[in-house]
C-alpha positions as CSV (number, residue, x, y, z in Angstrom):
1,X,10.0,29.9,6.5
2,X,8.1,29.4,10.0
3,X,11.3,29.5,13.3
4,X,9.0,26.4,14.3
5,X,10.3,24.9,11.5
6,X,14.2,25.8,12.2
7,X,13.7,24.1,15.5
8,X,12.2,20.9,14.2
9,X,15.0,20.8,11.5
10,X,17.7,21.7,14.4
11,X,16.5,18.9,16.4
12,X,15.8,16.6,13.5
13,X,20.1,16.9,12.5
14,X,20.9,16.5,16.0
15,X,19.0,13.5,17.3
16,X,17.9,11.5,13.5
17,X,15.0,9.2,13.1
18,X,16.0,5.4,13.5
19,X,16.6,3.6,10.2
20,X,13.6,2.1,10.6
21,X,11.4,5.3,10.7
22,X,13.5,6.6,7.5
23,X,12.1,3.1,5.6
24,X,8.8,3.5,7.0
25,X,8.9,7.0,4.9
26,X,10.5,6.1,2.0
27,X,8.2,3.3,1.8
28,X,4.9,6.0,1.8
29,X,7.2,8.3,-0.7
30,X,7.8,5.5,-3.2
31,X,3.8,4.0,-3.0
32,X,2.8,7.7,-3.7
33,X,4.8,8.0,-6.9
34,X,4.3,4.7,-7.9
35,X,0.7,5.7,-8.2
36,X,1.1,9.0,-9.2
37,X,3.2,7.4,-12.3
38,X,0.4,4.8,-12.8
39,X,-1.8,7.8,-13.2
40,X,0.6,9.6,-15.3
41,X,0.9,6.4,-17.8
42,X,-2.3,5.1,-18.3
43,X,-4.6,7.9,-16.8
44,X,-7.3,7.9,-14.6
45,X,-9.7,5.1,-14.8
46,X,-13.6,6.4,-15.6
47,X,-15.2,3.8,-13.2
48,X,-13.5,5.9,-10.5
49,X,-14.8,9.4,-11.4
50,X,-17.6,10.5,-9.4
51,X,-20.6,11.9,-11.9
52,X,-22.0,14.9,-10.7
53,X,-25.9,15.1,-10.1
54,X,-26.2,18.5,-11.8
55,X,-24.9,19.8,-15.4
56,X,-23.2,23.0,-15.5
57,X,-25.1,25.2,-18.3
């Protein structure tokens, strides 16, 4: 683990974010694995793969 790190979790415990930063978080968290269990359930859809010009031999 990077000391950098150790200082930004040291300063993190000692001065938190406000309640409203936590939410703002949790709120990207929970979007991101709500999609990734969208994905997950009924797979990815084929109109949003991207075709590829060339074919691979």
């Amino acid at each position: 683990m990077n000391p950098r790190w150790l200082l930004k979790a040291k300063r993190w415990a000692q001065h938190p974010p406000s309640m409203r930063q936590v939410m703002f978080y949790g709120a990207i968290i929970a979007t991101c694995l709500a999609l990734a269990g969208v994905e997950w359930l009924w797979g990815w859809p084929d109109w949003l793969t991207v075709n590829s010009p060339r074919r691979l031999p």
